[in-house]
C-alpha positions as CSV (number, residue, x, y, z in Angstrom):
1,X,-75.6,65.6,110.2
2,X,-78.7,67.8,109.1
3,X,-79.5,68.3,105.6
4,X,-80.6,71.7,104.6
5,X,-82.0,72.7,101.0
6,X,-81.5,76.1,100.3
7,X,-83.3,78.4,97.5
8,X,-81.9,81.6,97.0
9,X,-82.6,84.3,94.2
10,X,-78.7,85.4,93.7
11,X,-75.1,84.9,94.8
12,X,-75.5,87.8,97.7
13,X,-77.9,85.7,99.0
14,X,-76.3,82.1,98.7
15,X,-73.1,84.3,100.2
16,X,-75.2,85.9,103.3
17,X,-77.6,83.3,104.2
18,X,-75.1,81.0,104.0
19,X,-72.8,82.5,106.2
20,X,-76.2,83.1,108.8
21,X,-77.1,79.3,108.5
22,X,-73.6,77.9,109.6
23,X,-73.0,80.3,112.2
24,X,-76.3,80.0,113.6
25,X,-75.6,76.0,113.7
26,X,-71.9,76.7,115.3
27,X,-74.1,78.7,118.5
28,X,-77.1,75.7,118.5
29,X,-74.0,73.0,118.0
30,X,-75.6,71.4,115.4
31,X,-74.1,69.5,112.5
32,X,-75.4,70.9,109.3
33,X,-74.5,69.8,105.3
34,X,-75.7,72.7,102.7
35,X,-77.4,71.8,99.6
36,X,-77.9,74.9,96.7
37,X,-80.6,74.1,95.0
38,X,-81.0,77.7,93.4
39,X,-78.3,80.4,93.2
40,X,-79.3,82.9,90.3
41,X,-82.6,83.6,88.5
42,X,-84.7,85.8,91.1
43,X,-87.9,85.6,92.7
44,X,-89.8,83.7,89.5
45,X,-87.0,81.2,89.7
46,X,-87.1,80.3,93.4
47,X,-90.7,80.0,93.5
48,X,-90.5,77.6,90.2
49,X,-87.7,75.9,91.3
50,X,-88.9,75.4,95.3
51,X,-92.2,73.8,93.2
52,X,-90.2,71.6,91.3
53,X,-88.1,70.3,93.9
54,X,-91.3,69.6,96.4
55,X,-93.1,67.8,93.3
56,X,-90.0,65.8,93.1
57,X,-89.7,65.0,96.7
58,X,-93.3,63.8,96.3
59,X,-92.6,61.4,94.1
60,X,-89.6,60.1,94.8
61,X,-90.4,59.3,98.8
62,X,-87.5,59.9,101.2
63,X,-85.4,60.9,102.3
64,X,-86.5,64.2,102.2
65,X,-84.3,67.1,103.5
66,X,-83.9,68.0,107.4
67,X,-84.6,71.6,106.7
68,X,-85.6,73.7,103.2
69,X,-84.6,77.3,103.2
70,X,-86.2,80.0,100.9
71,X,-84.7,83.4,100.9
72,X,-86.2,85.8,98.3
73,X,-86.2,89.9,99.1
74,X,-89.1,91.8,100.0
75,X,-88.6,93.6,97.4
76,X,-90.6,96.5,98.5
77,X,-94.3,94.3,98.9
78,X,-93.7,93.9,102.9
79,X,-92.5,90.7,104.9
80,X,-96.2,89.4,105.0
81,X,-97.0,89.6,101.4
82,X,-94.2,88.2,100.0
83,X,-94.1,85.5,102.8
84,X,-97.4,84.3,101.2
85,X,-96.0,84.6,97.7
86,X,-93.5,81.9,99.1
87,X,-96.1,79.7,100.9
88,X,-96.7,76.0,99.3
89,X,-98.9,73.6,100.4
90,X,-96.9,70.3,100.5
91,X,-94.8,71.1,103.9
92,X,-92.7,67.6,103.2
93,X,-90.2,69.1,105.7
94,X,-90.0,71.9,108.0
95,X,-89.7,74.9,105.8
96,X,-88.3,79.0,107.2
97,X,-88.2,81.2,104.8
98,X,-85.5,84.6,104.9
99,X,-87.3,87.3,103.6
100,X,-84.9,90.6,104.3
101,X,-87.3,93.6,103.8
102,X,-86.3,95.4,101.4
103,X,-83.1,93.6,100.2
104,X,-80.6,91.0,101.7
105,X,-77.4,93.9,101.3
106,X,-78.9,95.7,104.0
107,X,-78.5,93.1,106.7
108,X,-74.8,93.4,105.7
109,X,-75.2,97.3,107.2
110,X,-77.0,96.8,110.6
111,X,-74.0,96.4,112.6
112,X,-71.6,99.5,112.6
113,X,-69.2,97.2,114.8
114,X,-69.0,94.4,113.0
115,X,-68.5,96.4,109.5
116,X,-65.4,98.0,111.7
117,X,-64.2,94.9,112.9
118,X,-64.1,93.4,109.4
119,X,-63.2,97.0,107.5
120,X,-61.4,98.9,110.7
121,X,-64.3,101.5,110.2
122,X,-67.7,101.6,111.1
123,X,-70.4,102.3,108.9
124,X,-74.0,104.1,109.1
125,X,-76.8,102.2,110.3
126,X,-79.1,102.0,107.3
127,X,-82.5,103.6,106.9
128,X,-85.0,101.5,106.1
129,X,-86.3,102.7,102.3
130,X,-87.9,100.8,99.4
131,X,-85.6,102.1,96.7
132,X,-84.0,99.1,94.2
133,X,-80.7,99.2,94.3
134,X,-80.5,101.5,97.3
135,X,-78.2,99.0,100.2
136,X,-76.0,97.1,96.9
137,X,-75.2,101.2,96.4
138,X,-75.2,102.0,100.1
139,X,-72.8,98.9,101.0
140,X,-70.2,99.8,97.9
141,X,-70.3,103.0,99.6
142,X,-69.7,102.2,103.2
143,X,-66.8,99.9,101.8
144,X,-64.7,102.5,99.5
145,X,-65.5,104.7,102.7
146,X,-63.0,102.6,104.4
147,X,-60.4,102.2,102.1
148,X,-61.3,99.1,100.2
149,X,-62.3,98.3,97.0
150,X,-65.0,96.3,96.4
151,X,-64.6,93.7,93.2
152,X,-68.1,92.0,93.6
153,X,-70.3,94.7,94.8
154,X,-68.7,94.1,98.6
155,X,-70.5,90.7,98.9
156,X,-67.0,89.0,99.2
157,X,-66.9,90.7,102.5
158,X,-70.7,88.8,103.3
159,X,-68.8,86.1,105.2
160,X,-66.2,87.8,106.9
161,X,-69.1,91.0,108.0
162,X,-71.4,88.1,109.2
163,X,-69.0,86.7,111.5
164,X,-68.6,89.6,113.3
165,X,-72.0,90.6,113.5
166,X,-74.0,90.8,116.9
167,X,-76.7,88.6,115.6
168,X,-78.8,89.9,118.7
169,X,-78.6,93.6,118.2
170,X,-79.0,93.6,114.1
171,X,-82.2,91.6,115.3
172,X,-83.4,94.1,117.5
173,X,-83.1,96.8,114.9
174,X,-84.9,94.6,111.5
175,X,-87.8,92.6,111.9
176,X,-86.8,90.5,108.7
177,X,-83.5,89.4,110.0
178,X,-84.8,88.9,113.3
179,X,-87.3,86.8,112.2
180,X,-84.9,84.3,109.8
181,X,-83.0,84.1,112.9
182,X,-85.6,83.3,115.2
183,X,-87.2,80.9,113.1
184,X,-83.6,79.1,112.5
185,X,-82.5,79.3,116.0
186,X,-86.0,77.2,117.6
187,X,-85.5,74.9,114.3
188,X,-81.9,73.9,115.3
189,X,-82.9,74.2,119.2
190,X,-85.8,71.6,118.4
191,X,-83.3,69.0,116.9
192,X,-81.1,69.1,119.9
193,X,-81.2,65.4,121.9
């Protein structure tokens, strides 16, 4: 069993990435426990905490985690930039980073099909616009579109949407998303025997 630490600026995210990280370990077979270390407080927050935690992992020895994931949006400074924002120097374990550009909702939106398998309508693809706000408005929309109400912004849906999804053609169509994926596919690829 692989132990991953992940840091995550919200409950969308802990809900999305979440849902990404087991099914991506269901495709590479690999066994994986989840451990939240951060779940609200936004991009200061994760940073602070993901310091913390590497300090304390320092000190303490092992075991270190198998795997620490940090997922903060682009937030409208670009995949690169904020990837470096996110960068710390004590690489204890392996580290991947999700960065969706601009924000996590919109990975939720890539896949017409999988939003209709889920919702029994499609939605539109998204645009790709820094605009805060813009894809938690755009996914509320696409959702009472087909009928439903959304209690939590649509993010209850996050699992359900992400187990539908064509992991391959949402990658082809965002560079953030295909990157997380990437990065987590040759991570659990590298661990097999």
């Amino acid at each position: 069993m692989r132990e991953i630490a992940l840091f995550v600026e919200d409950y969308a995210h802990q809900q999305i990435i979440g849902a990404l990280v087991r099914r991506i370990s269901v495709e590479c077979n690999t066994a994986i426990r989840l451990d939240w270390r951060v779940a609200v407080g936004g991009h200061g927050k994760v940073i602070t905490e993901l310091n913390d935690y590497m300090r304390d992992l320092k000190q303490q020895g092992s075991p270190w985690p198998d795997l620490i994931v940090v997922t903060t949006d682009a937030n409208c400074k670009g995949l690169n930039e904020r990837a470096r924002e996110v960068t710390v120097r004590d690489d204890l374990a392996p580290m991947i980073l999700a960065i969706p550009d601009p924000h996590i909702e919109r990975w939720l939106l890539l896949d017409g099909a999988a939003f209709k398998a889920v919702f029994g309508k499609g939605c539109d693809a998204p645009d790709q616009k820094c605009d805060r706000g813009r894809y938690k408005q755009r996914l509320i929309e696409a959702i009472y579109a087909t009928g439903t109400i959304p209690r939590l912004g649509g993010i209850e849906y996050a699992e359900d949407i992400v187990e539908q999804i064509n992991i391959n053609r949402a990658a082809r169509v965002d560079r953030s998303f295909r990157r997380f994926v990437a990065d987590l596919r040759n991570t659990f690829q590298g661990w097999q025997p």
